[in-house]
N, C-alpha and C positions, 0 to 999 in steps of 0.2 A: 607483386607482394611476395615477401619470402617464404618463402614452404616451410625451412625451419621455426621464425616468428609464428605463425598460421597456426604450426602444429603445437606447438610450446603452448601459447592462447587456450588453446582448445582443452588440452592437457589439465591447465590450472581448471579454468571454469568447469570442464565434466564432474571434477571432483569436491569444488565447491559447494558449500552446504548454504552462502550468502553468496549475496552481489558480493563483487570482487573491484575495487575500484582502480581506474585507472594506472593512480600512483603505487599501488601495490602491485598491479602485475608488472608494471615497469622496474621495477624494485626485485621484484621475484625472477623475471625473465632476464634480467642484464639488459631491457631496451632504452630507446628513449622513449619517451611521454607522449611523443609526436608522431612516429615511429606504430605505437601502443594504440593510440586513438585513429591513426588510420587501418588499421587490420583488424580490430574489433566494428568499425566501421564497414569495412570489407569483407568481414564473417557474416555480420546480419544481413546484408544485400544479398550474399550466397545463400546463406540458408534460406531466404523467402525466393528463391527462384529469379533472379536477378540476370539479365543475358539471356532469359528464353530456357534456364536450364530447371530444374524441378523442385521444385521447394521441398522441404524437409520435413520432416514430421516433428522437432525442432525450432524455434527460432532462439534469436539471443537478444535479450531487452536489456535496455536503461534503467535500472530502480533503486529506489533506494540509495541514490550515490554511487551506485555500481554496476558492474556488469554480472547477467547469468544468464543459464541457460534456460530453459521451458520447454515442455509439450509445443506444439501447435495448438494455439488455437480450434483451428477446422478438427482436431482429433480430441476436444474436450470430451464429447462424450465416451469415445473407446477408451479413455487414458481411467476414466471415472468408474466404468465399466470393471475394469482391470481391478486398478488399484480398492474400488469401494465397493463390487459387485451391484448389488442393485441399491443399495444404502448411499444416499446422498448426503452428508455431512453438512450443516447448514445452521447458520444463528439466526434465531427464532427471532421475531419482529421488536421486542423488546429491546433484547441485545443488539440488534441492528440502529434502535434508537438510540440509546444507549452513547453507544460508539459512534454515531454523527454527531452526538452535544459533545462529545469528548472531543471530538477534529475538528470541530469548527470554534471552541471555547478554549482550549487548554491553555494554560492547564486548569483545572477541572476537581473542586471537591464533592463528593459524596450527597451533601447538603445540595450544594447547587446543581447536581443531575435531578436528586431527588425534586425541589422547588419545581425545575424545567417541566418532567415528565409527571408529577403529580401525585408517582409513587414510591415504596421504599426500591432502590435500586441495588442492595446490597449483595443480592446473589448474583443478579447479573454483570454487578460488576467484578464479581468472583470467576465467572465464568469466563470474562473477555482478558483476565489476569491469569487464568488458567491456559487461555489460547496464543497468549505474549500475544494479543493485539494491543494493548495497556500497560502502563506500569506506573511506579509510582514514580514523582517526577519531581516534590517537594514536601513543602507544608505552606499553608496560610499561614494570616500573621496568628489567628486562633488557634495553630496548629493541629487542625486537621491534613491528612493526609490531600498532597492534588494528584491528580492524574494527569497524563497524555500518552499518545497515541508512540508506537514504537515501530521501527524500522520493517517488523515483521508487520506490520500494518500500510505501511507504503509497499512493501516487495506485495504484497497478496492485493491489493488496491490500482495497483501496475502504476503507482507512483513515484518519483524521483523526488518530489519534496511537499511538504501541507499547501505549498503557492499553486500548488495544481488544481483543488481542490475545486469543485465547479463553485462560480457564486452562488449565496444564498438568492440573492434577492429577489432572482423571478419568481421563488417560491414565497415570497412574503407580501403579505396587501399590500399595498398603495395606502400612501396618506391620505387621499378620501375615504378611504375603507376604515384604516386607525382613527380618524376623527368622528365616523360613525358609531363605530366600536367605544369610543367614550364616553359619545354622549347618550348611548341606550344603557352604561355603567353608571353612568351619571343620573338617570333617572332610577335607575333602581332603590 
């Protein structure tokens, strides 16, 4: 692999604030595409210790359509330690709900979080709009505002696209469960 390529790569992505996708570093660096996806290919095998040699405090992921850099992993805590001291930054179980009816629906109005979860969701969804995990992404045909989930949402989720997303289903009854659940509605 070329040490000029290698170093160029490294170069863009350190200073990158997003994924950096393929076709742009190829674009940016003068490579080819081919070229591009085997040395980004050959950075990440490096930096996890690849040949016996020592993994980095570093790796470099796939997300979002793009490439960047990261922490390790194994050094989440020190990196948290550092950057958060003892304060751990964290969305409160609401907003974790929240934000699942958003990924798994979207897009997504206000009304129909609210329905899902039972209650008014308006700050919470202030807060996930505040954190660019969301944004707005339309309107219904009533014109209310919809939601979905945004790129900053796959980069922090260590996703490349919503098809990653785990199934619902093992989390959801079974048909003899939903036909029980009817017919004790059904009696009421």
């Amino acid at each position: 692999m070329p040490d000029e390529l290698l170093q160029a790569l490294e170069a863009v992505l350190i200073v990158s604030a997003e994924p950096v996708s393929p076709e742009q570093l190829a674009e940016v660096i003068g490579a080819d595409i081919v070229d591009i996806r085997a040395a980004l290919d050959y950075l990440r095998a490096e930096y996890a210790g690849a040949d016996g040699k020592r993994p980095r405090g570093f790796v470099l992921r796939e997300v979002a359509a793009g490439w960047r850099i990261y922490s390790s992993p194994e050094q989440a805590e020190t990196v948290s330690h550092f950057v958060l001291g003892s304060q751990v930054a964290r969305l409160s179980q609401p907003a974790l709900e929240t934000l699942a009816i958003i990924a798994y629906r979207q897009p997504a109005t206000r009304a129909e979080i609210s329905a899902i979860r039972g209650v008014n969701v308006d700050s919470v969804v202030r807060t996930l709009l505040g954190h660019g995990l969301i944004s707005e992404v339309g309107h219904s045909p009533s014109g209310a505002v919809e939601y979905g989930t945004t790129s900053e949402f796959l980069e922090r989720a260590g996703l490349e696209s919503l098809e990653e997303l785990p199934p619902l289903a093992p989390f959801l009854p079974g048909e003899d469960m939903l036909e029980d659940l009817a017919e004790q509605v059904g009696e009421l």
